[in-house]
N, CA, C and O atoms as a MOPAC input file, in Angstrom:
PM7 MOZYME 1SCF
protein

 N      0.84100 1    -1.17800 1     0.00000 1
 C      0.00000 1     0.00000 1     0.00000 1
 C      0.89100 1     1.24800 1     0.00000 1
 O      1.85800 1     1.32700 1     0.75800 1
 N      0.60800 1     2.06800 1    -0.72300 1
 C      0.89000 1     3.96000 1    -0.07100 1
 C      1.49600 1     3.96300 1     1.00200 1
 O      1.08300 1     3.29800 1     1.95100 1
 N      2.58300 1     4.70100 1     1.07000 1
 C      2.74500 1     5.22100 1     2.31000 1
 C      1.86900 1     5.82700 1     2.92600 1
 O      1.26000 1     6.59000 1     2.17600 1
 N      1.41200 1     5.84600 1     4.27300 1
 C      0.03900 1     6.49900 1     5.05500 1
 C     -1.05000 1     5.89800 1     4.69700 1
 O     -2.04900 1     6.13900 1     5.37500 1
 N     -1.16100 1     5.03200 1     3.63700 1
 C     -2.42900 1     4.34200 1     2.95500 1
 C     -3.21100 1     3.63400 1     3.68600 1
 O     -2.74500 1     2.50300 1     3.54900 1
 N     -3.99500 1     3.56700 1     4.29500 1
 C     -4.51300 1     2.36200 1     5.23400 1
 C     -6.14000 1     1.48500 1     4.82900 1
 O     -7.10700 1     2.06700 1     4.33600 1
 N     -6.11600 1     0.52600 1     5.05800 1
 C     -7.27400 1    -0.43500 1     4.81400 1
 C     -8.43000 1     0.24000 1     5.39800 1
 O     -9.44400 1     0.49600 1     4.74800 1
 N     -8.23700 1     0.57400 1     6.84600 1
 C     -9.05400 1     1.10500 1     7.59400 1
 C     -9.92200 1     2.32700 1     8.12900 1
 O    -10.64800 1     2.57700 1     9.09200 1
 N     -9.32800 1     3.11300 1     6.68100 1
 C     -9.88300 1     4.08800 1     7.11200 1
 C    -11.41700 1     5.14600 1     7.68100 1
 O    -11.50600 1     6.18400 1     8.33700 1
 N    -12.52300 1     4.15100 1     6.97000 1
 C    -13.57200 1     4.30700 1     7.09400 1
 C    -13.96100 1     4.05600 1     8.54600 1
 O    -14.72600 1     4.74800 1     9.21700 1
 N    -13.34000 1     3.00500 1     8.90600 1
 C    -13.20100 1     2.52900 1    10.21500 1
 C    -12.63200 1     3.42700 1    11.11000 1
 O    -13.58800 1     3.92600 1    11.70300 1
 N    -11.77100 1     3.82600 1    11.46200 1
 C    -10.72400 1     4.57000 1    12.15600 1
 C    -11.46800 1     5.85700 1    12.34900 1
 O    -11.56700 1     6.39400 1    13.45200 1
 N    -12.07600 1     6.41900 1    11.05700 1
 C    -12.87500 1     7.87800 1    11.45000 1
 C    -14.07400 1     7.55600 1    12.18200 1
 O    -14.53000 1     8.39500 1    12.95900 1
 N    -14.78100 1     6.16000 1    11.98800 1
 C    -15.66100 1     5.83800 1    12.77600 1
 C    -15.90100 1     5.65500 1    14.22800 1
 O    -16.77100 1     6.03100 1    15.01300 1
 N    -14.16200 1     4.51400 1    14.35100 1
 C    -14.12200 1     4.55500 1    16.11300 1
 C    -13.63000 1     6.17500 1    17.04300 1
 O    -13.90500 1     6.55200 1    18.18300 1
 N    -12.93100 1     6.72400 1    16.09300 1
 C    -12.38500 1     8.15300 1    16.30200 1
 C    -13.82900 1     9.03900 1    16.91900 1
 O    -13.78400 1     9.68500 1    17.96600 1
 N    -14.89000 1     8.93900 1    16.18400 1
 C    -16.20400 1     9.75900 1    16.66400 1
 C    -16.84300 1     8.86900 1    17.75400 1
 O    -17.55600 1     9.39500 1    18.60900 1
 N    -16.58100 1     7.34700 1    17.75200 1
 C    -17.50400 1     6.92000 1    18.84600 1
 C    -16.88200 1     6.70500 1    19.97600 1
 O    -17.48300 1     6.49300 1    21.02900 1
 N    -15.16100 1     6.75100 1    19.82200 1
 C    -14.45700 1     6.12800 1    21.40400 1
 C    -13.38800 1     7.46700 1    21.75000 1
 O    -12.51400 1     7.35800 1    22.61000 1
 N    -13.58500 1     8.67600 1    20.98800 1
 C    -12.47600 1     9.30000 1    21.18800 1
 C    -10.80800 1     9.07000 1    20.77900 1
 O    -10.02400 1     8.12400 1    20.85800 1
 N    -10.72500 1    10.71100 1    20.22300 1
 C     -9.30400 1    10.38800 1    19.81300 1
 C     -7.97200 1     9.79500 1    20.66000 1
 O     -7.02000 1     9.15200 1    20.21900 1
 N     -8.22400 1    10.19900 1    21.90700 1
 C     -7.42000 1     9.83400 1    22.87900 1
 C     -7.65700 1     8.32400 1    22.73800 1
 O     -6.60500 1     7.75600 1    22.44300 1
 N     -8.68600 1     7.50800 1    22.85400 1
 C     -8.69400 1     5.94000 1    22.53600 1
 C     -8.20100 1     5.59700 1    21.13400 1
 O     -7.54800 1     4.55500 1    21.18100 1
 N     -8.25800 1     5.95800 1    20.25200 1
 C     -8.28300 1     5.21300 1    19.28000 1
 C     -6.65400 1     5.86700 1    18.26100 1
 O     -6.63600 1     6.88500 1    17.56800 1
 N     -5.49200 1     4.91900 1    18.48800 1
 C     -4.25900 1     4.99200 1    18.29200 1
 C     -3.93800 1     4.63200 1    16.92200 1
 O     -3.90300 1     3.44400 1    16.60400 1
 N     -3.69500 1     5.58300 1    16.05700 1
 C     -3.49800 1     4.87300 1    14.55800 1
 C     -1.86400 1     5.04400 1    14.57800 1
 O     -1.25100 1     6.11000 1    14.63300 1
 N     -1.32500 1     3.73200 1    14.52000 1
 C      0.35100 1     3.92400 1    14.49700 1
 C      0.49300 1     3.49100 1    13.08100 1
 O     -0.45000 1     3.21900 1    12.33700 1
 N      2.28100 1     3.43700 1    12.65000 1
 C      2.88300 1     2.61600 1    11.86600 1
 C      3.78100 1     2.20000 1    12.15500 1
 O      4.82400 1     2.85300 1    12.11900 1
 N      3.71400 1     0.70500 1    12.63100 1
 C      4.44100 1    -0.02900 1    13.19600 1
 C      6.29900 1    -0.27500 1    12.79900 1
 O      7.34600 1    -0.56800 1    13.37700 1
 N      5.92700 1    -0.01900 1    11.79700 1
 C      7.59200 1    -0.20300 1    10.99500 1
 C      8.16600 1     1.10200 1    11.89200 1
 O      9.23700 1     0.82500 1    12.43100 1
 N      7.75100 1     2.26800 1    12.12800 1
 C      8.42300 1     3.24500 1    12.65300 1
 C      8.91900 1     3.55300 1    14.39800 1
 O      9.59100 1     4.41000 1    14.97200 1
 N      8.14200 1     2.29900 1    14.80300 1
 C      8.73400 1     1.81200 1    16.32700 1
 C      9.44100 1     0.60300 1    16.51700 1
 O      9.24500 1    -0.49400 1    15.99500 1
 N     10.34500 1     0.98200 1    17.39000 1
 C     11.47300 1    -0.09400 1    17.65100 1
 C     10.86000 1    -1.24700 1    18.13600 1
 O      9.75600 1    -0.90400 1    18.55800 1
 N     11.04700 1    -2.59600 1    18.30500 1
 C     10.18300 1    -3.44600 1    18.84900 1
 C      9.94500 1    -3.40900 1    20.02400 1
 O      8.80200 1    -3.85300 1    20.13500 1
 N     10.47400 1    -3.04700 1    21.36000 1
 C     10.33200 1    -2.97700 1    22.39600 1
 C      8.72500 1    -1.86900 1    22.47200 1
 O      7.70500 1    -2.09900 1    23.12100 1
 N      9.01800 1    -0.69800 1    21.57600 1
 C      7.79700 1     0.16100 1    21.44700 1
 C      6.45000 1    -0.27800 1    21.46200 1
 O      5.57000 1    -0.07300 1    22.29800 1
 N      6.42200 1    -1.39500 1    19.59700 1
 C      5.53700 1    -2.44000 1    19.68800 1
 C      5.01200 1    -3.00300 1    20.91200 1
 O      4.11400 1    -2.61900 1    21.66000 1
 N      5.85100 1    -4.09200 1    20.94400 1
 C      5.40300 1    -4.68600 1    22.56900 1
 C      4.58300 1    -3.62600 1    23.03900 1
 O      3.40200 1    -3.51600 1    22.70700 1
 N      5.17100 1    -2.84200 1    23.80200 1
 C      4.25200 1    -2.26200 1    25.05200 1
 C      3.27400 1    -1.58700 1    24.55700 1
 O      2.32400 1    -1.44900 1    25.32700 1
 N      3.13100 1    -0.89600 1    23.05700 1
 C      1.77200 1    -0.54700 1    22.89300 1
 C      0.60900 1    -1.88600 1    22.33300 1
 O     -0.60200 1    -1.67000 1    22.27800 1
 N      1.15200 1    -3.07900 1    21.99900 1
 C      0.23000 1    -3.85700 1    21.93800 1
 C     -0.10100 1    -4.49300 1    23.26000 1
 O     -1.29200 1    -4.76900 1    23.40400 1
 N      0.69400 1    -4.77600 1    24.23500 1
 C      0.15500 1    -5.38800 1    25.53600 1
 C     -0.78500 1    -4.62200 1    26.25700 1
 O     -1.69700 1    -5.10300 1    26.92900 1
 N     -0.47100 1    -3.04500 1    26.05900 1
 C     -1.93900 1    -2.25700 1    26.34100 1
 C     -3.03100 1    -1.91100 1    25.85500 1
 O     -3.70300 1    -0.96600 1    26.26800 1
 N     -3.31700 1    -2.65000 1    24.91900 1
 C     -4.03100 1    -2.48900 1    23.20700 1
 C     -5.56600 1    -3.76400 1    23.80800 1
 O     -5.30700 1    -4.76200 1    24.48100 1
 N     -6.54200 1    -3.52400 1    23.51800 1
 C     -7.51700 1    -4.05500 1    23.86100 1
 C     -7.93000 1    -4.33900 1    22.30000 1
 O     -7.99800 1    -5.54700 1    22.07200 1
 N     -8.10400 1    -3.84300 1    21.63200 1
 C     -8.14200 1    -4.39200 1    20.37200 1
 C     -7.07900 1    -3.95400 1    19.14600 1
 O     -6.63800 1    -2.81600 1    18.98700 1
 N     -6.81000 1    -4.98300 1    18.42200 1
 C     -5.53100 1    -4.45600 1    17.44500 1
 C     -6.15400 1    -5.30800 1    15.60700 1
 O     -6.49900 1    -6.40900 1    15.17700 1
 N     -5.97100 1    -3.98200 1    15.14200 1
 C     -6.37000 1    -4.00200 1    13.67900 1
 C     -4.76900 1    -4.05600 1    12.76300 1
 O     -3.85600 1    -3.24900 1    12.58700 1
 N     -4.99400 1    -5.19600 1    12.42000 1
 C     -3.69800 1    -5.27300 1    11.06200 1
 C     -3.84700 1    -6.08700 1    10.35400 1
 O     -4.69900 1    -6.91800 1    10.66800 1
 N     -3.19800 1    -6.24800 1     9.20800 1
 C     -2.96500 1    -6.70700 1     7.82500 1
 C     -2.23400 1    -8.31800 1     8.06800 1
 O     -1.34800 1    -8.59500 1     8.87700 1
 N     -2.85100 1    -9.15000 1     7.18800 1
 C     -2.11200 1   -10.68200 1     7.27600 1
 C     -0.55900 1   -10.47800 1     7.25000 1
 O      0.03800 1    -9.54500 1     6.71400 1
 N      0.04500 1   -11.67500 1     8.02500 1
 C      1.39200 1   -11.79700 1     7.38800 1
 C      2.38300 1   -11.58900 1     8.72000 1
 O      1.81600 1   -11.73100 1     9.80300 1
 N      3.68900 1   -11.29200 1     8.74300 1
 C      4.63800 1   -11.13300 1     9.49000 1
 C      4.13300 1    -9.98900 1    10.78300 1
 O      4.08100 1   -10.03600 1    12.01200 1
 N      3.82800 1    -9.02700 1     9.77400 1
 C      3.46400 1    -7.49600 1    10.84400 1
 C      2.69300 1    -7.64900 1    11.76200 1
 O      2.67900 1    -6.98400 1    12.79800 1
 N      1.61100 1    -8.99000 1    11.33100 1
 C      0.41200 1    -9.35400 1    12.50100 1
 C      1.18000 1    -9.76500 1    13.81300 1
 O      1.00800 1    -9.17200 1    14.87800 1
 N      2.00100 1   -10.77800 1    13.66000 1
 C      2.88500 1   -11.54000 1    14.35100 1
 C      2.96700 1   -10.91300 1    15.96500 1
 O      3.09700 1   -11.60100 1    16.97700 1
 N      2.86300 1    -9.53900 1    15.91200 1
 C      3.03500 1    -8.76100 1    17.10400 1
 C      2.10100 1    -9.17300 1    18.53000 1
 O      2.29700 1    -9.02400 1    19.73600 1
 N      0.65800 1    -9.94500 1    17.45700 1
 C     -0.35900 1   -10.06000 1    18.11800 1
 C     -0.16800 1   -11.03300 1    19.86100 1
 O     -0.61900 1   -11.00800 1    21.00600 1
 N      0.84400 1   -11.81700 1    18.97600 1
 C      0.91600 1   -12.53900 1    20.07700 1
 C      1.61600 1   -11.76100 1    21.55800 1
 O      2.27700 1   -12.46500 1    22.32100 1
 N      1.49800 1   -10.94200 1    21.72500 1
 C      1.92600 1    -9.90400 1    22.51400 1
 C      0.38700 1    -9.06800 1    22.91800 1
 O      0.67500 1    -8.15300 1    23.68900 1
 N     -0.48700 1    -9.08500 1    22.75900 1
 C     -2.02300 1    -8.74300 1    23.40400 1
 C     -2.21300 1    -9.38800 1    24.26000 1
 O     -2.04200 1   -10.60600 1    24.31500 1
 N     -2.62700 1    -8.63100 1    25.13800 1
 C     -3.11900 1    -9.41400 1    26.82900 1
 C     -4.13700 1   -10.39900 1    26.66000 1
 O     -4.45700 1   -10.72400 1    25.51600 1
 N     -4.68100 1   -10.91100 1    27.64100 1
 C     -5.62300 1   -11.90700 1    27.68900 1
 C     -6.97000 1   -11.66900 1    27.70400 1
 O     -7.41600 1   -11.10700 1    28.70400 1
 N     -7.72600 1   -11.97200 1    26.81100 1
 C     -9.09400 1   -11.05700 1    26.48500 1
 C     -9.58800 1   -10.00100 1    25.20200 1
 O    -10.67400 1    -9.55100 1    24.83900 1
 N     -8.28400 1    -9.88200 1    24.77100 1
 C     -8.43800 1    -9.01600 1    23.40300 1
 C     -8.64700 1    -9.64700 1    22.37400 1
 O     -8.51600 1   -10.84000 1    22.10100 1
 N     -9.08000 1    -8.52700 1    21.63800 1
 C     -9.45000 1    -9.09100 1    19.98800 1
 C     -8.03800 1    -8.71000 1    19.19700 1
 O     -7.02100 1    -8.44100 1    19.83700 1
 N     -8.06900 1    -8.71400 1    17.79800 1
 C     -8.00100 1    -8.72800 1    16.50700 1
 C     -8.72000 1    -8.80200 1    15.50500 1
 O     -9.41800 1    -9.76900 1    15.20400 1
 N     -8.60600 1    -7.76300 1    14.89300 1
 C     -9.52600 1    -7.66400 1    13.37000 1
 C     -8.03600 1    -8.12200 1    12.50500 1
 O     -6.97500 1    -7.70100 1    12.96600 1
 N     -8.02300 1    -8.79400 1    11.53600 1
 C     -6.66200 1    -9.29800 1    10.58900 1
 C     -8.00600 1    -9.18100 1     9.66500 1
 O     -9.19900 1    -9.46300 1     9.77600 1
 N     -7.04700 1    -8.54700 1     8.59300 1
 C     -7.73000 1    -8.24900 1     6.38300 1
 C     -6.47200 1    -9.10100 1     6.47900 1
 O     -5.33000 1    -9.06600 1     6.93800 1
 N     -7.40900 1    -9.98800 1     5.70800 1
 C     -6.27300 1   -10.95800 1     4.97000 1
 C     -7.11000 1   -11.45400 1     3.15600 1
 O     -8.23100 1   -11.86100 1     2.84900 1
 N     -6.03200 1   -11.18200 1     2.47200 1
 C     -6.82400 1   -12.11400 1     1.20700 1
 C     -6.54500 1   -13.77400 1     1.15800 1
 O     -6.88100 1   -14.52100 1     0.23900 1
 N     -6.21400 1   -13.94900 1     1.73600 1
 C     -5.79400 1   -15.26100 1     1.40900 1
 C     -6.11000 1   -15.87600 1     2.99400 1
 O     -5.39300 1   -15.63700 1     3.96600 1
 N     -7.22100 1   -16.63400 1     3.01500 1
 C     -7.67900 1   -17.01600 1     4.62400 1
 C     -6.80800 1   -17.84900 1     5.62800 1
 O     -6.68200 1   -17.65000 1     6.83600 1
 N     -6.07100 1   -19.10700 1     4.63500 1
 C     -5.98300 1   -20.18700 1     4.85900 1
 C     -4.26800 1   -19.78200 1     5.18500 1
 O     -3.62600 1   -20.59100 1     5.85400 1
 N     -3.54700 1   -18.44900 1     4.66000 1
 C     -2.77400 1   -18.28200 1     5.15300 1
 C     -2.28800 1   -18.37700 1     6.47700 1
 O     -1.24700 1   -18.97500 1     6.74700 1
 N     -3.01800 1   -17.79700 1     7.33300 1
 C     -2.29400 1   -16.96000 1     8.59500 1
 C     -3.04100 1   -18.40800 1     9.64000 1
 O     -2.69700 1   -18.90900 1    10.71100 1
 N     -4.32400 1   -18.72600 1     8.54900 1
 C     -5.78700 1   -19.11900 1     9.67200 1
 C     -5.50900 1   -20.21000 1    10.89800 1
 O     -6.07800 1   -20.22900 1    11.98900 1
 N     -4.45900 1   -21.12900 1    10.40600 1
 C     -4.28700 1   -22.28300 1    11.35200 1
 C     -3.34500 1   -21.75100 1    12.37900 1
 O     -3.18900 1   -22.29600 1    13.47100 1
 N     -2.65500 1   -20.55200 1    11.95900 1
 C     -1.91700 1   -19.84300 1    13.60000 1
 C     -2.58300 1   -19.07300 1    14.69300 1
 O     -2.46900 1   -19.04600 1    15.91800 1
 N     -3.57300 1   -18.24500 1    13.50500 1
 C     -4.34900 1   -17.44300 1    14.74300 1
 C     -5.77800 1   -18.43700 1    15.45000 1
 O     -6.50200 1   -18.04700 1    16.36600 1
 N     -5.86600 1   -19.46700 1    14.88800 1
 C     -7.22400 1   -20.65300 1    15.49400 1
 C     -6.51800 1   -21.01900 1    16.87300 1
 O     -7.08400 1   -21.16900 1    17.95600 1
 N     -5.01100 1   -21.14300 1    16.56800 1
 C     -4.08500 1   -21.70600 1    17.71700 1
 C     -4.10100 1   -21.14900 1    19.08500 1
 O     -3.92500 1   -21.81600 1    20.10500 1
 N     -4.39000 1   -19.51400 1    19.01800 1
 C     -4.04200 1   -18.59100 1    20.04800 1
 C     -5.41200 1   -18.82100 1    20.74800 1
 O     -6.54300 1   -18.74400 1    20.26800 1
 N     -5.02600 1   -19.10900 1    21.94900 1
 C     -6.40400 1   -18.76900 1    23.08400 1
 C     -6.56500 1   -17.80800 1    23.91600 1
 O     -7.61200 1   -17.74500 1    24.56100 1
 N     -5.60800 1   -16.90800 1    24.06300 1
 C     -5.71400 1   -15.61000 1    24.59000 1
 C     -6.17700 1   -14.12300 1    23.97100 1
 O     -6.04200 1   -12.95400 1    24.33300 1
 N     -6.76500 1   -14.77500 1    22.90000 1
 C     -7.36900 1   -13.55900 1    22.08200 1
 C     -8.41100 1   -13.79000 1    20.93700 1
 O     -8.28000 1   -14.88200 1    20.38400 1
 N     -9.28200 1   -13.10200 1    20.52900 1
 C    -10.01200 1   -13.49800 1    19.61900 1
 C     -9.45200 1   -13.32100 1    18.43700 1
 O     -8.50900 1   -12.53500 1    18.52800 1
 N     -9.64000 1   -13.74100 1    17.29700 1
 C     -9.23300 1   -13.30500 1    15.84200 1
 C    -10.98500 1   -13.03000 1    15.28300 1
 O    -11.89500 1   -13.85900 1    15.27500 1
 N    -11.02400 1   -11.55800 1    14.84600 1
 C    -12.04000 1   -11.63900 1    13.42400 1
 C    -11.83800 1   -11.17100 1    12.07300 1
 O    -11.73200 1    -9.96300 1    11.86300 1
 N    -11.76500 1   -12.12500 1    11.01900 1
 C    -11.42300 1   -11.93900 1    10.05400 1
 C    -12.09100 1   -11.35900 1     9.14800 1
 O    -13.32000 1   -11.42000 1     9.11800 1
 N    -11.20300 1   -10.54800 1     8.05700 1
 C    -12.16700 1    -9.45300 1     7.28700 1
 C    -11.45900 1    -9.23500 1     6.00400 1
 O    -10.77100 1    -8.26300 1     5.69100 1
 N    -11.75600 1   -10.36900 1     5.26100 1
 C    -11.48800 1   -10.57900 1     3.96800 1
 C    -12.68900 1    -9.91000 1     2.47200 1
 O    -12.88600 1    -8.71400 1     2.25900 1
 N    -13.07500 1   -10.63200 1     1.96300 1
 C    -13.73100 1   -10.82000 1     0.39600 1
 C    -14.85100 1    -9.45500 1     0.65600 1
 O    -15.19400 1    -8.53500 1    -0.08700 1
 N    -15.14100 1    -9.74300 1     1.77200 1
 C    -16.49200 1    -8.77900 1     2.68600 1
 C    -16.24800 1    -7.46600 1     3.12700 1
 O    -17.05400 1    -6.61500 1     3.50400 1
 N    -15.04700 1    -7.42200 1     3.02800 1
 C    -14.00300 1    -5.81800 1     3.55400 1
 C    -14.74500 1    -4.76700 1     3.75200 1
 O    -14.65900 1    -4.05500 1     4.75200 1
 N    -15.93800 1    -4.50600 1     2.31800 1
 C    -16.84200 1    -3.60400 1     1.80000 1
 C    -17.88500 1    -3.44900 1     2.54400 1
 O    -18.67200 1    -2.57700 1     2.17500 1
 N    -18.23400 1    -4.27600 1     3.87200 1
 C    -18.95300 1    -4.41000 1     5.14800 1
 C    -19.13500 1    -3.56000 1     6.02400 1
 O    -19.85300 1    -4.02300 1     6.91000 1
 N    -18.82500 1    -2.51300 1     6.21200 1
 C    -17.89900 1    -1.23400 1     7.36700 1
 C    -19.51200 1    -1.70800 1     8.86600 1
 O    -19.40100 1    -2.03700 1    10.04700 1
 N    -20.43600 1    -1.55500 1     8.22000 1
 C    -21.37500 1    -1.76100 1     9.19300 1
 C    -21.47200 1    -2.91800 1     9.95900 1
 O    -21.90900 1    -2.93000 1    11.11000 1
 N    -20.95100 1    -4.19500 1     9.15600 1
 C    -20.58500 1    -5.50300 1     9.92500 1
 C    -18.98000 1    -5.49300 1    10.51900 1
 O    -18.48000 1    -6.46700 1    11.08400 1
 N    -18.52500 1    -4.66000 1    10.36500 1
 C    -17.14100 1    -4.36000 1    11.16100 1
 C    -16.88200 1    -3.75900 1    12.26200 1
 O    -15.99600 1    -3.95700 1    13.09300 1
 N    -18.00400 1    -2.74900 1    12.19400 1
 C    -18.48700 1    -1.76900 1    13.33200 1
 C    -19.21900 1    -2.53700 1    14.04800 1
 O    -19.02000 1    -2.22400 1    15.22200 1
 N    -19.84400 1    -3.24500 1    13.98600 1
 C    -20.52700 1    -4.11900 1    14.84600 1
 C    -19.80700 1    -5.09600 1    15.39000 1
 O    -20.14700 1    -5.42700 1    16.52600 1
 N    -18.84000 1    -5.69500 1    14.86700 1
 C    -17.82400 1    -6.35300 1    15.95700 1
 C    -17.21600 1    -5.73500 1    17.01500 1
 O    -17.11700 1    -6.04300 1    18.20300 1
 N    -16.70500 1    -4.51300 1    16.16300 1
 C    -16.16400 1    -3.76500 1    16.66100 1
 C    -16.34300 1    -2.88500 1    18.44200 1
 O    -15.49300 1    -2.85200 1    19.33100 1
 N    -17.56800 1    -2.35200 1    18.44400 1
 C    -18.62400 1    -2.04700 1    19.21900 1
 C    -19.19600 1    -3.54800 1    20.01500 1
 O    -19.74400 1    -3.36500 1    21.10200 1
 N    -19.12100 1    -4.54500 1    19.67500 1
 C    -19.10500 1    -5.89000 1    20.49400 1
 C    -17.69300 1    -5.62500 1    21.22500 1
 O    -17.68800 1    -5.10400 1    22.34000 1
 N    -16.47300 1    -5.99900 1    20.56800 1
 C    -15.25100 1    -6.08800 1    21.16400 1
 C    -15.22400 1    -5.09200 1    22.26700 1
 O    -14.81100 1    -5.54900 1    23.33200 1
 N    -15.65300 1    -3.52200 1    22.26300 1
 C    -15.49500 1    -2.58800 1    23.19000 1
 C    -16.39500 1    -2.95700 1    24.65700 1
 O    -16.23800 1    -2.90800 1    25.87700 1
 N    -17.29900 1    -3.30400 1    23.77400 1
 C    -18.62400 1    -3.44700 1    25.20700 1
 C    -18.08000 1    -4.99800 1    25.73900 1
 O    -18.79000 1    -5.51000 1    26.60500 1
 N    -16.93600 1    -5.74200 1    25.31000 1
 C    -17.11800 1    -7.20500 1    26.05700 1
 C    -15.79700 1    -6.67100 1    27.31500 1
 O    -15.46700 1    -7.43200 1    28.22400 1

């Protein structure tokens, strides 16, 4: 993608009006050292990212959190994140074009 380009953006202006800017943290991960990572995902109640290596961080979310992962390819990532029991995975592939069924997880994940 673009530099600054993000999947999420429809999203992001959405949780931005319903949870506050102070809640809702849009980083780019490549630009923090890993130690950074870490500690902003272990305080992260829910974490939105892209299939593949960059997700990888996830396993670093406390016990009880979600994940939203866009992945095109399901079967990629799917048998690692089924593995994890300390967090939910919801996936948001072919359907991407959903924002109202995303927000509704979404708004689940906050209220659980």
């Amino acid at each position: 993608r673009p530099e600054g380009e993000s999947l999420f953006e429809t999203e992001i202006e959405l949780c931005k009006q319903r949870y506050g800017e102070e809640t809702v943290k849009v980083v780019s991960m490549k630009a923090l050292s890993m130690k950074e990572q870490v500690e902003l995902v272990t305080n992260s109640a829910i974490l939105v990212s892209n299939h593949g290596g960059g997700s990888a961080i996830s396993l670093f979310l406390p016990r009880g959190a979600a994940m939203f992962l866009y992945f095109d390819d399901y079967a990629r990532d799917a048998e690692f994140y089924q593995s994890v029991s300390h967090f939910r995975t919801h996936y948001i592939g072919e359907d991407r074009h959903h924002v109202n069924r995303t927000m509704a997880l979404i708004d689940f994940e906050v209220a659980t």
